[in-house]
RODO-2510 file (C-alpha; in nm, 4 decimals, decimal comma):
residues 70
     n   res          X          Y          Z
     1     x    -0,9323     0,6626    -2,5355
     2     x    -0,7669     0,3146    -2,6243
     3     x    -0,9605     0,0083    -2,6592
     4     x    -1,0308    -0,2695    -2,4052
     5     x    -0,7413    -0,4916    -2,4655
     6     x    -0,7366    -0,8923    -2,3563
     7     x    -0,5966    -0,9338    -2,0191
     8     x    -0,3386    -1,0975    -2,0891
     9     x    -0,1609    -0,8282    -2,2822
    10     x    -0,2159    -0,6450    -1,8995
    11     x     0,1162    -0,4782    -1,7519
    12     x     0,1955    -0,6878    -1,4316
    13     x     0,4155    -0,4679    -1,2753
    14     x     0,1611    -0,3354    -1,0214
    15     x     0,0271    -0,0530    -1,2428
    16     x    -0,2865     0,0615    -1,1976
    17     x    -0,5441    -0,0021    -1,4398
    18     x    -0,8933    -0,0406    -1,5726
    19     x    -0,9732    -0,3846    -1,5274
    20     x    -1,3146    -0,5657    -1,6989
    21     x    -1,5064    -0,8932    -1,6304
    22     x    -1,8297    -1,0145    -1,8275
    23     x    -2,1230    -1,1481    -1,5796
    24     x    -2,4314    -1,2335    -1,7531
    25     x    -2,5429    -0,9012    -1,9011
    26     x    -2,3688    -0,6907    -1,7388
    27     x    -1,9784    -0,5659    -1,7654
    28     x    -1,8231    -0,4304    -1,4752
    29     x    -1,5233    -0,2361    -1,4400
    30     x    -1,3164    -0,0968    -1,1618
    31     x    -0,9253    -0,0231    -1,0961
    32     x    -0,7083    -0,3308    -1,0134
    33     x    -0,3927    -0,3953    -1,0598
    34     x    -0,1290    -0,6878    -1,0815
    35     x     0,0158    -0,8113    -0,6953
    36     x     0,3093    -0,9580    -0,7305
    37     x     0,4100    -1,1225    -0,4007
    38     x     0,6541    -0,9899    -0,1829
    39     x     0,6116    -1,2620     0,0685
    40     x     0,4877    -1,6001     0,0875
    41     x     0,1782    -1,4889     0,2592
    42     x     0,0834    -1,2749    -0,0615
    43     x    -0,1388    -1,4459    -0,3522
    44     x    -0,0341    -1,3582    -0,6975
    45     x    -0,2965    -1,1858    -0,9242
    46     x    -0,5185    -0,9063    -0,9569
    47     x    -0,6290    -0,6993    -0,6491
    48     x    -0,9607    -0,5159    -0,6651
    49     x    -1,0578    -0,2697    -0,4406
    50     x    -1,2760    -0,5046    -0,2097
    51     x    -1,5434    -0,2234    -0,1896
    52     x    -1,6071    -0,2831    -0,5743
    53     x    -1,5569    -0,6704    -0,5819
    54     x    -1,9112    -0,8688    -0,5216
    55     x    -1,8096    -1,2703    -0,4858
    56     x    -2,0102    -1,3488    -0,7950
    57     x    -1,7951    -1,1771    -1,0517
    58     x    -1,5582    -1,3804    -1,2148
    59     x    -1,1871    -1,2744    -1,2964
    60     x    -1,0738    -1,0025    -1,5240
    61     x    -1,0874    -1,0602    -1,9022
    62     x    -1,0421    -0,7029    -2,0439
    63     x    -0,8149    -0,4145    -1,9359
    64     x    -0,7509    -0,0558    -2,0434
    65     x    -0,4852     0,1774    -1,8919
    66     x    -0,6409     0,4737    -1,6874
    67     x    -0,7675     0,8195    -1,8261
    68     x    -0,5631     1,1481    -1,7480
    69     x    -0,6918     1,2810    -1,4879
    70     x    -0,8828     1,6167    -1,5258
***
């Protein structure tokens, strides 16, 4: 498995990927990816599924592309 990788070296093409943020003592991860916006009602940046996002978390630092699947 690669390495977690600085997010700025992220793809930002709207590929899926591993996506890690530092909060205290704890690291979370969860799939994000890059929005680029289509319209002017879009935000540019990374999405998160809103079921894994809590409003305390700060923005991504570290990324790693997904596992295969099984």
């Amino acid at each position: 498995m690669t390495d977690w990788q600085p997010i700025y070296t992220a793809p930002k093409d709207g590929t899926d990927i591993l996506l890690g943020s530092q909060y205290s003592e704890r690291f979370y991860a969860c799939v994000g990816f890059w929005l680029v916006p289509l319209n002017e009602d879009d935000i540019e940046g990374w999405t998160l599924p809103a079921e894994q996002m809590e409003p305390v978390i700060p923005p991504p630092t570290h990324w790693m592309p997904l596992p295969d699947p099984p």
